[in-house]
N, CA, C and O atoms as a GROMACS GRO file, in nm:
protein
  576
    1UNK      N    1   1.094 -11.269   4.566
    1UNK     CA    2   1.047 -11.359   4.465
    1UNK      C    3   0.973 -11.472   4.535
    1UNK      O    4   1.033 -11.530   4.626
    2UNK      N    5   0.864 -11.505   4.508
    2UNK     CA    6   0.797 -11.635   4.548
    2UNK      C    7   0.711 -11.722   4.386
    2UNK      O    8   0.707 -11.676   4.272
    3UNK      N    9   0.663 -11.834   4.428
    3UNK     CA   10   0.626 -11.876   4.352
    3UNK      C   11   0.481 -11.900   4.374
    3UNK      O   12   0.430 -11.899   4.486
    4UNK      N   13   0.413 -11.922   4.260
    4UNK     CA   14   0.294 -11.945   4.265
    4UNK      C   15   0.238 -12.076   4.196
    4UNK      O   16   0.196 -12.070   4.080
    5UNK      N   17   0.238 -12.187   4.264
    5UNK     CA   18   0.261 -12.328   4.182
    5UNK      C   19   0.152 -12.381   4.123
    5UNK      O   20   0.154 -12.482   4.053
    6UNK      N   21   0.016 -12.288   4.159
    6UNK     CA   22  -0.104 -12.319   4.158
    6UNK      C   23  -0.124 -12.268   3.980
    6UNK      O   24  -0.174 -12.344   3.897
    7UNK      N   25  -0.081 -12.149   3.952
    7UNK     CA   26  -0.065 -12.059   3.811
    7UNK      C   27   0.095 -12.127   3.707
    7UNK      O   28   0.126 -12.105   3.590
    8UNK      N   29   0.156 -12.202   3.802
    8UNK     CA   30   0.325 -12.248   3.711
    8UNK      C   31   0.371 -12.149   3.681
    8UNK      O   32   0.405 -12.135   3.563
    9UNK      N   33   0.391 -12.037   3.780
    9UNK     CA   34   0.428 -11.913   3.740
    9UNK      C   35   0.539 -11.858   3.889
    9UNK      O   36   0.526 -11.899   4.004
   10UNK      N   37   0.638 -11.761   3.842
   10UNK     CA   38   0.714 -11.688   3.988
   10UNK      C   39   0.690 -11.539   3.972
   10UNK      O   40   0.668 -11.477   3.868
   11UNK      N   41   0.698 -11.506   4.065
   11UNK     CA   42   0.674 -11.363   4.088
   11UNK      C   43   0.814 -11.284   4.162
   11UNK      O   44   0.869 -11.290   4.272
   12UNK      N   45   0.839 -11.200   4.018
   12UNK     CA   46   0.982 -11.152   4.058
   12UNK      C   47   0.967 -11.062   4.089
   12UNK      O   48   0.902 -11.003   4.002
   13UNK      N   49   1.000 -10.963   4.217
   13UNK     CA   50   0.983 -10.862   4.241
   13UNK      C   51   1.094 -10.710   4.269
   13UNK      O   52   1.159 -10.708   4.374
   14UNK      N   53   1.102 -10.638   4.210
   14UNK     CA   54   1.165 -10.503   4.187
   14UNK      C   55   1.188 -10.373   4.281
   14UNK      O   56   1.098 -10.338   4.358
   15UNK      N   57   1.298 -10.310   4.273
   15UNK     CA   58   1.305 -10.198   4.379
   15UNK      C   59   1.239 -10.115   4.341
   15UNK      O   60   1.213 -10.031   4.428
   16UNK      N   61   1.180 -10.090   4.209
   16UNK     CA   62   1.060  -9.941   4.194
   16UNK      C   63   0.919 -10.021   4.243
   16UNK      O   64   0.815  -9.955   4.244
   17UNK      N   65   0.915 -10.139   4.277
   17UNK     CA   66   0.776 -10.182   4.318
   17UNK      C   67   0.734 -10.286   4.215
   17UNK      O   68   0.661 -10.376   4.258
   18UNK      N   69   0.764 -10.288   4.099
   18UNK     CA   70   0.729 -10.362   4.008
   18UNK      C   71   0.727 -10.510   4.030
   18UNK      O   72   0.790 -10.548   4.129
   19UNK      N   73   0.663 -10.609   3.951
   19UNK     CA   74   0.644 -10.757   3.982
   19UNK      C   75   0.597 -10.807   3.830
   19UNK      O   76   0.499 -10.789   3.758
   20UNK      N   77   0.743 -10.891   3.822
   20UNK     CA   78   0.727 -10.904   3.680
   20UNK      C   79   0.670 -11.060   3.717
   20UNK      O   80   0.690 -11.108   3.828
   21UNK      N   81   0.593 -11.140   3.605
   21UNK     CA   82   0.546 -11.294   3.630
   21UNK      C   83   0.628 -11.358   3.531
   21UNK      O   84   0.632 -11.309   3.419
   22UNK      N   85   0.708 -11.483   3.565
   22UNK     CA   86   0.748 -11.570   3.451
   22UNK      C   87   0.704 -11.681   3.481
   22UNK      O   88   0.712 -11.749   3.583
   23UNK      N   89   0.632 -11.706   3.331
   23UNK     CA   90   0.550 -11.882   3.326
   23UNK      C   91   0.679 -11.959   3.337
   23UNK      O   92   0.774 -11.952   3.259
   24UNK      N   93   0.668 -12.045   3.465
   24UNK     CA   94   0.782 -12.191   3.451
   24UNK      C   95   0.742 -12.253   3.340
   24UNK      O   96   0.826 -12.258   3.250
   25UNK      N   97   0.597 -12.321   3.310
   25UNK     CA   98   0.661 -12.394   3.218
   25UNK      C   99   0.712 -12.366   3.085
   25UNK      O  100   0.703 -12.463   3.009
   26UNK      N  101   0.767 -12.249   3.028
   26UNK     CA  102   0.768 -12.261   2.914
   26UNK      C  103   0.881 -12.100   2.924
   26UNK      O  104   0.905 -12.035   2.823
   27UNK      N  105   0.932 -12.062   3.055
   27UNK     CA  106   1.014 -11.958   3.067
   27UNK      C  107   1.004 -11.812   3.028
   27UNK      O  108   1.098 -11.734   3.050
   28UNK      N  109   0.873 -11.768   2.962
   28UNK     CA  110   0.822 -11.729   2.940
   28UNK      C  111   0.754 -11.574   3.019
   28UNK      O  112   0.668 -11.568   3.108
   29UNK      N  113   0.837 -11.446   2.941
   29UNK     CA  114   0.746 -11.344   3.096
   29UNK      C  115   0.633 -11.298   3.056
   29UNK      O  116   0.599 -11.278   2.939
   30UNK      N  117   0.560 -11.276   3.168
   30UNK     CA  118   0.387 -11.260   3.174
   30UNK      C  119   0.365 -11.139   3.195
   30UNK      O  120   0.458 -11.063   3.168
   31UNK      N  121   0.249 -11.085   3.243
   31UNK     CA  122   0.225 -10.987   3.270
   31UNK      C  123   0.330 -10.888   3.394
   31UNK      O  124   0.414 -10.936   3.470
   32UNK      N  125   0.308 -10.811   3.388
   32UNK     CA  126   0.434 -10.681   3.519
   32UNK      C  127   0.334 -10.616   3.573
   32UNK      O  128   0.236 -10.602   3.501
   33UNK      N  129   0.331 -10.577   3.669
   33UNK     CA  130   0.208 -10.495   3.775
   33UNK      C  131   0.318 -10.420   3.854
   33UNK      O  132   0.429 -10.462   3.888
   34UNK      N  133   0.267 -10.309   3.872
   34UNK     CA  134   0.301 -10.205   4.012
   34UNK      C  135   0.225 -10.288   4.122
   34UNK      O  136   0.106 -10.302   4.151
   35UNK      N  137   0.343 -10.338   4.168
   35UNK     CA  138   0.294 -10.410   4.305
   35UNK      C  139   0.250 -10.352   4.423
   35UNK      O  140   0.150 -10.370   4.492
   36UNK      N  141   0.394 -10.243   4.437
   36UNK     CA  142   0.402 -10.192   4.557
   36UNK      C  143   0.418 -10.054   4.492
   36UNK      O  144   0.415 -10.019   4.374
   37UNK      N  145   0.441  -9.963   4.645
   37UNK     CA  146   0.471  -9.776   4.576
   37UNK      C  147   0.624  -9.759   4.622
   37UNK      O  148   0.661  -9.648   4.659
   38UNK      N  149   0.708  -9.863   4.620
   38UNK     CA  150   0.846  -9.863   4.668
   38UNK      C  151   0.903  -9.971   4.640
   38UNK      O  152   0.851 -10.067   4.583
   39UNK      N  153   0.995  -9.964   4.672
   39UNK     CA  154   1.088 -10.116   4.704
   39UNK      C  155   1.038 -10.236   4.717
   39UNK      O  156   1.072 -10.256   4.834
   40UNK      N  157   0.989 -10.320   4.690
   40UNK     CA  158   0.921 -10.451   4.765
   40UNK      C  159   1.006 -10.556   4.844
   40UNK      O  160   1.119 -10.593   4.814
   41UNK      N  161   0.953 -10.586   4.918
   41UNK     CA  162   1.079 -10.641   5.025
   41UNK      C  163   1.078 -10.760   5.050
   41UNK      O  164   1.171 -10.840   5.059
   42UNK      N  165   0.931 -10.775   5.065
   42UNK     CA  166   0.900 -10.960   5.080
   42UNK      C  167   0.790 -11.005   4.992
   42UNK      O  168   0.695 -10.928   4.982
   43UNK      N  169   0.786 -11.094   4.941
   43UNK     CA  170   0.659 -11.152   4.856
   43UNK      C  171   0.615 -11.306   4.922
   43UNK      O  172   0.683 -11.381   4.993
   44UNK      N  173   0.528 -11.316   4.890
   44UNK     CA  174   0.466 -11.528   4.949
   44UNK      C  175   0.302 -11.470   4.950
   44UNK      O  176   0.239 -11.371   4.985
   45UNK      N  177   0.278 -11.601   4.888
   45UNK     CA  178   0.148 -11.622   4.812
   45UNK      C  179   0.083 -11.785   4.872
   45UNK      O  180   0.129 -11.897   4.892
   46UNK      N  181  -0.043 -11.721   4.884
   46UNK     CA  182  -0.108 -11.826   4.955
   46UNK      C  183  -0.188 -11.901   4.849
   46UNK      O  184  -0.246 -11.834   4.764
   47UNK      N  185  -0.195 -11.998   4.846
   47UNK     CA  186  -0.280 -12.133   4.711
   47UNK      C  187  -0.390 -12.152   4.759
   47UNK      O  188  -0.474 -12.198   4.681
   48UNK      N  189  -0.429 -12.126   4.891
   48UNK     CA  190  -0.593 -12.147   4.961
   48UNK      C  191  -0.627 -12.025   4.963
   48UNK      O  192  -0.736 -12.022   5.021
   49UNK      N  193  -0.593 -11.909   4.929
   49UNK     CA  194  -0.705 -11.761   4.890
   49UNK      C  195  -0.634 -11.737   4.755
   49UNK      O  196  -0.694 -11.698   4.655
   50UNK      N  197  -0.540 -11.755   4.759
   50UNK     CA  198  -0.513 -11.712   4.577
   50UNK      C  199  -0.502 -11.572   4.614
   50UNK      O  200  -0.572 -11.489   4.556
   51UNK      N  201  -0.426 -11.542   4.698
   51UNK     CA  202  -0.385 -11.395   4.750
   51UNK      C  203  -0.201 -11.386   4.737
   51UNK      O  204  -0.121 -11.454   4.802
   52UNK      N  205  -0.168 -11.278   4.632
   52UNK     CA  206   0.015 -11.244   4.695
   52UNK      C  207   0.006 -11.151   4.760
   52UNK      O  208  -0.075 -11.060   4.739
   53UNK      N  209   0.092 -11.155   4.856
   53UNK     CA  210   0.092 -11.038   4.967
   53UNK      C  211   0.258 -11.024   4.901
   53UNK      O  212   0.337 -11.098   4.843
   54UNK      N  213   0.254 -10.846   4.962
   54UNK     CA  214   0.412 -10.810   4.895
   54UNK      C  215   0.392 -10.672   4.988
   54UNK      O  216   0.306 -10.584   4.981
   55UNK      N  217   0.522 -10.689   5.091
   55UNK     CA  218   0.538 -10.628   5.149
   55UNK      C  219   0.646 -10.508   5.128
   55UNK      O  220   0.752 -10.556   5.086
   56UNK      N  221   0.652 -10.376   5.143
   56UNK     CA  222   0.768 -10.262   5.070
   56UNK      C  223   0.764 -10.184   5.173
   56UNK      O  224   0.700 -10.181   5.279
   57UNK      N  225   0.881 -10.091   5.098
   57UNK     CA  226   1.025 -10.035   5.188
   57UNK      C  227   0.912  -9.895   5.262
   57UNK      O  228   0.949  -9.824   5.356
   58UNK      N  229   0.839  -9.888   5.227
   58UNK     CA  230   0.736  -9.762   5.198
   58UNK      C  231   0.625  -9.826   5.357
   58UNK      O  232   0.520  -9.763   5.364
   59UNK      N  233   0.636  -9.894   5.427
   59UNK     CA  234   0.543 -10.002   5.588
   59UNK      C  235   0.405  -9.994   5.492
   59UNK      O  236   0.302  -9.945   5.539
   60UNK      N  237   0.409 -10.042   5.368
   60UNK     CA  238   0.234 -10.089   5.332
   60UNK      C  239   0.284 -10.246   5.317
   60UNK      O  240   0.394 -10.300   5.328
   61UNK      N  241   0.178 -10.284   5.292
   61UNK     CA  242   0.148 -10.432   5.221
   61UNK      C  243   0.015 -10.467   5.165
   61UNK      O  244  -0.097 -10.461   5.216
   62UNK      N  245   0.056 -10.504   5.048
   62UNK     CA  246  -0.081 -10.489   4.888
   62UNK      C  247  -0.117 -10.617   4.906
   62UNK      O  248  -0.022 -10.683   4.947
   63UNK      N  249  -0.236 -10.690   4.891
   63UNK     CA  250  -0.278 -10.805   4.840
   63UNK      C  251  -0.308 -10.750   4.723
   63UNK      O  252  -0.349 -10.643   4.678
   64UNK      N  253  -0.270 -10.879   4.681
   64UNK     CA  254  -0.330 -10.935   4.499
   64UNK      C  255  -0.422 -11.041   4.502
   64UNK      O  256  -0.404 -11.130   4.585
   65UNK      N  257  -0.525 -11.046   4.420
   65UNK     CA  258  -0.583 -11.093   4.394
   65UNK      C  259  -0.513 -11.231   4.227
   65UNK      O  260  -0.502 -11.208   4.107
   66UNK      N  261  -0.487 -11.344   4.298
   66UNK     CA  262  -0.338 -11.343   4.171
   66UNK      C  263  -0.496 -11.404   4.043
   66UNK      O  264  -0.461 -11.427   3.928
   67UNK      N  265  -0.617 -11.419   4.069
   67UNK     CA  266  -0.662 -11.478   3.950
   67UNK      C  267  -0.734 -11.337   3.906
   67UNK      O  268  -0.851 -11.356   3.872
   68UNK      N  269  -0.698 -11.221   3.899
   68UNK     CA  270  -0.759 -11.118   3.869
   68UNK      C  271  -0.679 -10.966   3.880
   68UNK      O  272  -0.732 -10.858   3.908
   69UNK      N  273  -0.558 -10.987   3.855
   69UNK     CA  274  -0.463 -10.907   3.808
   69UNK      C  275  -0.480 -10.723   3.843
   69UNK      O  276  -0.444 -10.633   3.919
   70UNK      N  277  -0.579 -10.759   3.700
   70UNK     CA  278  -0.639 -10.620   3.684
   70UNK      C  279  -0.702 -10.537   3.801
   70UNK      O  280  -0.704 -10.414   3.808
   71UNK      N  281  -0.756 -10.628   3.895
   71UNK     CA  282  -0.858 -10.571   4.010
   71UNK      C  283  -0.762 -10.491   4.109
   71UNK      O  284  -0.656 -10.552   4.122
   72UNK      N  285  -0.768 -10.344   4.198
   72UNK     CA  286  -0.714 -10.288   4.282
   72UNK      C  287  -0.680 -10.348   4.361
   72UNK      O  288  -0.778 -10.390   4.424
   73UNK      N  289  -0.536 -10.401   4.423
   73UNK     CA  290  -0.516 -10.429   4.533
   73UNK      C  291  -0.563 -10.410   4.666
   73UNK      O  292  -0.603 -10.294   4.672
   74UNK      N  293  -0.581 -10.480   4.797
   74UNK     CA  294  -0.635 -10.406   4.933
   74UNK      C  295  -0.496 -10.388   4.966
   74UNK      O  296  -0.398 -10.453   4.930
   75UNK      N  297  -0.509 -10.267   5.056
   75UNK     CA  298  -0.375 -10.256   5.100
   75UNK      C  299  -0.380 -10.203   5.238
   75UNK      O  300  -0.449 -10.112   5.286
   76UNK      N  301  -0.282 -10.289   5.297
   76UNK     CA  302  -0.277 -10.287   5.446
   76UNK      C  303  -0.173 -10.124   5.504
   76UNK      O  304  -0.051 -10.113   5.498
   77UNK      N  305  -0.249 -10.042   5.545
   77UNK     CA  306  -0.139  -9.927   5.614
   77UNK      C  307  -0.053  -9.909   5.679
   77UNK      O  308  -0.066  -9.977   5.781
   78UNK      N  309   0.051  -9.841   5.679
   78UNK     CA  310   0.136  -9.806   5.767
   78UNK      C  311   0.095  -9.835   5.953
   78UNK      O  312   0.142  -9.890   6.052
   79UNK      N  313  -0.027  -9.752   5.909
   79UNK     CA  314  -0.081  -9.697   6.091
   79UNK      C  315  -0.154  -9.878   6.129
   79UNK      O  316  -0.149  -9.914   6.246
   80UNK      N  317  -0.198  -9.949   6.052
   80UNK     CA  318  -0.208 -10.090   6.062
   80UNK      C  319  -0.092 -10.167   6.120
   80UNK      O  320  -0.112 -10.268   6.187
   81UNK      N  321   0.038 -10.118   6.093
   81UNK     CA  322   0.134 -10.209   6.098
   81UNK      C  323   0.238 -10.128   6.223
   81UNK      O  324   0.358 -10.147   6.248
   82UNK      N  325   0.125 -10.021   6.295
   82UNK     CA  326   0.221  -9.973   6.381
   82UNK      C  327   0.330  -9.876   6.385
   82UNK      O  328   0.401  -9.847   6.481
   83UNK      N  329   0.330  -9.815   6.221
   83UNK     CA  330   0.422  -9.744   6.195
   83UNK      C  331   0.531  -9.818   6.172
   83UNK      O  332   0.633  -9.750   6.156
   84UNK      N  333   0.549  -9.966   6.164
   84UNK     CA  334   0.680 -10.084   6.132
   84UNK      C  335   0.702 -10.120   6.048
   84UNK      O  336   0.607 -10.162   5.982
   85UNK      N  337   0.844 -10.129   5.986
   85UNK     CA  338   0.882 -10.241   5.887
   85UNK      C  339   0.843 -10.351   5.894
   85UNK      O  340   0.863 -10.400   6.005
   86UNK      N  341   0.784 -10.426   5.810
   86UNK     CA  342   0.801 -10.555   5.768
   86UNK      C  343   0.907 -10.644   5.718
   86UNK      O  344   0.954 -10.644   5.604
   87UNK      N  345   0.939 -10.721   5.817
   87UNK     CA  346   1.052 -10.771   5.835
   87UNK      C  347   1.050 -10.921   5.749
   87UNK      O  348   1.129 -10.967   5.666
   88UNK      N  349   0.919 -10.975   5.810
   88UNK     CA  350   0.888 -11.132   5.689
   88UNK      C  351   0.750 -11.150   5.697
   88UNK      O  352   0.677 -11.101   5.784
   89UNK      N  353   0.712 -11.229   5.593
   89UNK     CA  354   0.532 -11.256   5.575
   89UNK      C  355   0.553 -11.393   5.571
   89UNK      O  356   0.664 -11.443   5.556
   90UNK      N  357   0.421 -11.472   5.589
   90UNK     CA  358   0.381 -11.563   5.605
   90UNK      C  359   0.240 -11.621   5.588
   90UNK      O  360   0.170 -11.592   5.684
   91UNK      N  361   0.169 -11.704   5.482
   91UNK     CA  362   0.036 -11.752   5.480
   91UNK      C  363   0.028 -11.835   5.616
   91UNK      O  364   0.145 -11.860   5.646
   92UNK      N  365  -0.032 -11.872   5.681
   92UNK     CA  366  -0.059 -12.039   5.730
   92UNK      C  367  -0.146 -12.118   5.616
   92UNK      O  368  -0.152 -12.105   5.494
   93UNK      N  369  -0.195 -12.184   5.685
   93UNK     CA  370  -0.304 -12.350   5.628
   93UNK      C  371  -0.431 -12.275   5.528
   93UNK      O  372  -0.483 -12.286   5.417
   94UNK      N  373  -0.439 -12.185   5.662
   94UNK     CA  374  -0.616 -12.123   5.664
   94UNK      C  375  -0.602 -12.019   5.555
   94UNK      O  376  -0.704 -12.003   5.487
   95UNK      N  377  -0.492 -11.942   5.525
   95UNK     CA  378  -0.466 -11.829   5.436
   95UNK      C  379  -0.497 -11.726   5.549
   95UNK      O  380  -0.541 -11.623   5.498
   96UNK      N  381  -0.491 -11.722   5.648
   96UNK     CA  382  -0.416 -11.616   5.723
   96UNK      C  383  -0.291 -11.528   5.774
   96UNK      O  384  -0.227 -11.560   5.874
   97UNK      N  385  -0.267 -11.431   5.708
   97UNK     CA  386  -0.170 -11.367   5.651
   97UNK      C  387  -0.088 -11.301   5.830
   97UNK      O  388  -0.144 -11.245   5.924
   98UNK      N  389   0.069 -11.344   5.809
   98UNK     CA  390   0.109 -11.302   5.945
   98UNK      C  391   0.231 -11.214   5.883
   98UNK      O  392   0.288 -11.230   5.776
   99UNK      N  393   0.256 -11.097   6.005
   99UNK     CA  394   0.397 -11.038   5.936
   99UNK      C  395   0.463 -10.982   6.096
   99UNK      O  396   0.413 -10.918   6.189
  100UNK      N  397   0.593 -11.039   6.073
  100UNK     CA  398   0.696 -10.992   6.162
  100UNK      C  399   0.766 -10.842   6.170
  100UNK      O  400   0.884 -10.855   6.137
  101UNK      N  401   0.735 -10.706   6.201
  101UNK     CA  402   0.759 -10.644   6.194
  101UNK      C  403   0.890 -10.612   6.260
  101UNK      O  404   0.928 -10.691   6.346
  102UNK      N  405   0.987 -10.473   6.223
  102UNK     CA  406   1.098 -10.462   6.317
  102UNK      C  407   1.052 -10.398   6.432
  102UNK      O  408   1.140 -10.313   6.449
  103UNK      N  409   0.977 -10.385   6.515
  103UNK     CA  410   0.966 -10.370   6.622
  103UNK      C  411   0.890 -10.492   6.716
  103UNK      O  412   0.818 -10.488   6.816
  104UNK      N  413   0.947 -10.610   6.622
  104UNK     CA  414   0.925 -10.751   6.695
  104UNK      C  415   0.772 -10.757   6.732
  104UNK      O  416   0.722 -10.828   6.818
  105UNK      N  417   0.732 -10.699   6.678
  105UNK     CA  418   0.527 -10.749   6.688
  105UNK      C  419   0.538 -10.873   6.603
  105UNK      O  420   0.643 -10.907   6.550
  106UNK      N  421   0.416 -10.942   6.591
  106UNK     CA  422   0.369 -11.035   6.524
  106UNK      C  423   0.248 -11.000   6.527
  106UNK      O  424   0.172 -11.009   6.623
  107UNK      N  425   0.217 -10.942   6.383
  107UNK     CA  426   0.048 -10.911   6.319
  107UNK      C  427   0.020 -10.982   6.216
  107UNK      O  428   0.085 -11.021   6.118
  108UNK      N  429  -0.130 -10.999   6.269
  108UNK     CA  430  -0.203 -11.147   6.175
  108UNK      C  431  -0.374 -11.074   6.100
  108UNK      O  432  -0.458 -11.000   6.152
  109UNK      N  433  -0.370 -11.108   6.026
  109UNK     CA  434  -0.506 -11.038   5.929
  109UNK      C  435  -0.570 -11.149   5.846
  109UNK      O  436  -0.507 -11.239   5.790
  110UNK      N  437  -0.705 -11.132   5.846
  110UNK     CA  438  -0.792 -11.275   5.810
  110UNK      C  439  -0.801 -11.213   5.631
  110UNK      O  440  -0.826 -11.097   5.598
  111UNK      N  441  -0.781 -11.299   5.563
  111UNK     CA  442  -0.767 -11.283   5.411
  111UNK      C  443  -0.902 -11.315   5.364
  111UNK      O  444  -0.956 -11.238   5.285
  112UNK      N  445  -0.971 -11.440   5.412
  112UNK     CA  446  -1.105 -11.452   5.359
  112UNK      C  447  -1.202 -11.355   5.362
  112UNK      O  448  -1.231 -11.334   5.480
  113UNK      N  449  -1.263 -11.290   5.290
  113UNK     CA  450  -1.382 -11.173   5.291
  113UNK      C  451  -1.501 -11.238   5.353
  113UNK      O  452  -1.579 -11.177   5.426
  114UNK      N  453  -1.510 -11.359   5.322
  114UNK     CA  454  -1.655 -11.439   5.370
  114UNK      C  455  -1.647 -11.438   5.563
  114UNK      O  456  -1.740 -11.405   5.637
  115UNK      N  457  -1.495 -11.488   5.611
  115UNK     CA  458  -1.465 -11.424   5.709
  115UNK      C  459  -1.434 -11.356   5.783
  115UNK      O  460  -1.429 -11.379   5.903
  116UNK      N  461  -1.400 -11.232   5.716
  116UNK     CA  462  -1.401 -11.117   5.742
  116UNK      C  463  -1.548 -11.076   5.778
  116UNK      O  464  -1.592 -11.067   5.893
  117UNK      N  465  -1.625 -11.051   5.652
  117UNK     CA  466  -1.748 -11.025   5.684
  117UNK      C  467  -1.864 -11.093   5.787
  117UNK      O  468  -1.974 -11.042   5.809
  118UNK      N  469  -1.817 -11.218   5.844
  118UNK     CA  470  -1.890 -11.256   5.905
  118UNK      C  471  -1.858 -11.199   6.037
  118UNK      O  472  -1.953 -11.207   6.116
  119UNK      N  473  -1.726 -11.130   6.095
  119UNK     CA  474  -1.673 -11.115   6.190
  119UNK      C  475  -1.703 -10.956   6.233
  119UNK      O  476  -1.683 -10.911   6.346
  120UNK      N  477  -1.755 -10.880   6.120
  120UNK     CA  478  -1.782 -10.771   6.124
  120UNK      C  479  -1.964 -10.750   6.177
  120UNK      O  480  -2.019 -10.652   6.227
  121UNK      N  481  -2.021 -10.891   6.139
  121UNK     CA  482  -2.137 -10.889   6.121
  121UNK      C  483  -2.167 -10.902   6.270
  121UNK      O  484  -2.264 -10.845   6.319
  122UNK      N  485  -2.100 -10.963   6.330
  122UNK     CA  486  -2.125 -10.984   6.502
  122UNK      C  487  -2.078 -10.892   6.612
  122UNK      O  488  -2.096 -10.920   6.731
  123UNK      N  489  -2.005 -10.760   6.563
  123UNK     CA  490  -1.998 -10.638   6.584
  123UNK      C  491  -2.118 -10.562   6.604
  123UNK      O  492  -2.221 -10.581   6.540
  124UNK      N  493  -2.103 -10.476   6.692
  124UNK     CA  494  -2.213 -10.416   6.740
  124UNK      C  495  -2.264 -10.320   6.658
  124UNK      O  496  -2.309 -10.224   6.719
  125UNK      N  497  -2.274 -10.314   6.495
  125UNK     CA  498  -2.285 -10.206   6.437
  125UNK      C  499  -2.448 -10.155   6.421
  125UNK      O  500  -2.539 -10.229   6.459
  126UNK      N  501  -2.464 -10.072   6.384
  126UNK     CA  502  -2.534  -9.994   6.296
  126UNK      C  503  -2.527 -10.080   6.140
  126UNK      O  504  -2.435 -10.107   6.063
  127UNK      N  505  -2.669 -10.106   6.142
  127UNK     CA  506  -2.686 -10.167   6.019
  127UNK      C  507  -2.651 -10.102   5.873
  127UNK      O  508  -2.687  -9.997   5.822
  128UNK      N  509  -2.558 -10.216   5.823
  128UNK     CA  510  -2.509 -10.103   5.705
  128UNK      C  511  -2.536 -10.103   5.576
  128UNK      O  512  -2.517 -10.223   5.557
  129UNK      N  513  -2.562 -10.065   5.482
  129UNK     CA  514  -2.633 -10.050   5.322
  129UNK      C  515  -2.537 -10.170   5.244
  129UNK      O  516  -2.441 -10.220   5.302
  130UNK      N  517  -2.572 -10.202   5.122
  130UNK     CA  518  -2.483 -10.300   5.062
  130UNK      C  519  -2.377 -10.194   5.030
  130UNK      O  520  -2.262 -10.235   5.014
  131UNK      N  521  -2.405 -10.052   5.017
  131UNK     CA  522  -2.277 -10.004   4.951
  131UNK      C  523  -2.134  -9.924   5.081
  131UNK      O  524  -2.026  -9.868   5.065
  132UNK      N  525  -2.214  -9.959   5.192
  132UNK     CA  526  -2.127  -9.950   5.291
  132UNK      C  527  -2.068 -10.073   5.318
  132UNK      O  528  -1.962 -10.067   5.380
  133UNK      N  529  -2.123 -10.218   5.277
  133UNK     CA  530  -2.044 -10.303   5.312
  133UNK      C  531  -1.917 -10.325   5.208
  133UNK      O  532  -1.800 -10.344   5.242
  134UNK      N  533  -1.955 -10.319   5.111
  134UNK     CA  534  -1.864 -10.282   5.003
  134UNK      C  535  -1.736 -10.200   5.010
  134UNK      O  536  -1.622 -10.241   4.991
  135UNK      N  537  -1.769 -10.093   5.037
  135UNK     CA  538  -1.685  -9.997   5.084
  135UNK      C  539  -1.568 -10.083   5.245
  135UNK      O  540  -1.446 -10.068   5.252
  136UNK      N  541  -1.632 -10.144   5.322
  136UNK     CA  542  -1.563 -10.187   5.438
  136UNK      C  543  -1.484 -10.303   5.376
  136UNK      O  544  -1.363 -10.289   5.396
  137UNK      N  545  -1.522 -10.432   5.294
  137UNK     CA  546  -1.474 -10.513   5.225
  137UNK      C  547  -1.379 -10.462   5.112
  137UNK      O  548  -1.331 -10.564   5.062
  138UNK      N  549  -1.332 -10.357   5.051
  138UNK     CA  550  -1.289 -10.290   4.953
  138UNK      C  551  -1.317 -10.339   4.818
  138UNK      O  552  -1.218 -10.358   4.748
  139UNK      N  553  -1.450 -10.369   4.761
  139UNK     CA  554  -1.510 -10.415   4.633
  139UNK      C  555  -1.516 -10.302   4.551
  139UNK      O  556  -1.458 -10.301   4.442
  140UNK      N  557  -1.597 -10.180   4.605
  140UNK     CA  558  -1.625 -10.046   4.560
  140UNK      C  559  -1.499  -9.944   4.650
  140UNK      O  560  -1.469  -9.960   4.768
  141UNK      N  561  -1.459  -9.871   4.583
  141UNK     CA  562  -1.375  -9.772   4.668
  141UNK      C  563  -1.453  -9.593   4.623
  141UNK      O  564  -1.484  -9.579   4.504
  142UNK      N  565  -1.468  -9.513   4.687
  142UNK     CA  566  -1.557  -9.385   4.690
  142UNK      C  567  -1.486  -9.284   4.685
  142UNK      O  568  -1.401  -9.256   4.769
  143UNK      N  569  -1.523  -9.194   4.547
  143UNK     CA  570  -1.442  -9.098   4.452
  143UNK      C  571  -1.462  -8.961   4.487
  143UNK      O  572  -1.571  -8.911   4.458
  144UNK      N  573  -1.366  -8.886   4.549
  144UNK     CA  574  -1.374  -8.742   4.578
  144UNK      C  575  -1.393  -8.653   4.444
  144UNK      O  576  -1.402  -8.531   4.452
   0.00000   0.00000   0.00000
């Protein structure tokens, strides 16, 4: 469960994955989302990206987009996380997302897209189409 003080809202979270919202001020439950594809284990939400991260029993971890519900989560992989549990999450200042795994790593992932993308841009790539950047940013996702 974390809160989101920015919305006056908490985010309760469930062993099938689920994440129900209750408005504080008025006690009130909100919308429910499939958060996760398991158990959810840790939740904390950052107020400078307006991102919940919710980490489950399943080694993923989903961002939310919390002012846009409806939109697909990005979701961080297993093979991202080392094949590890997630043990605890953490925003900092910047909204850079950190997680303590059980095999005692400490992994950190940049939440901003504007910095993301700028970091990709100074990579040695092959120049890429708007709908490949898309695809790397996860805006568009590509349908078998």
């Amino acid at each position: 469960m974390t809160e989101i003080p920015d919305k006056k809202m908490l985010a309760v979270c469930f062993s099938d994955g689920g994440v129900q919202f209750v408005n504080l001020g008025d006690d009130n439950l909100g919308e429910r989302i499939a958060g996760g594809h398991s158990k959810i284990e840790n939740a904390v939400y950052s107020p400078k990206t307006g991102i919940l991260a919710l980490s489950s029993a399943d080694k993923r971890i989903s961002l939310f987009n919390i002012h846009d519900l409806k939109a697909k989560p990005l979701v961080i992989e297993e093979h991202s996380l080392g094949n590890s549990k997630v043990k605890s999450l953490a925003f900092n200042d910047k909204g850079v997302l950190f997680a303590l795994t059980d095999d005692n790593s400490l992994r950190h992932w940049e939440t901003d897209p504007d910095k993301y993308a700028a970091a990709l841009s100074k990579m040695n790539l092959a120049p890429l189409s708007d709908t490949e950047w898309d695809l790397i940013l996860g805006r568009v996702f590509a349908q078998k």
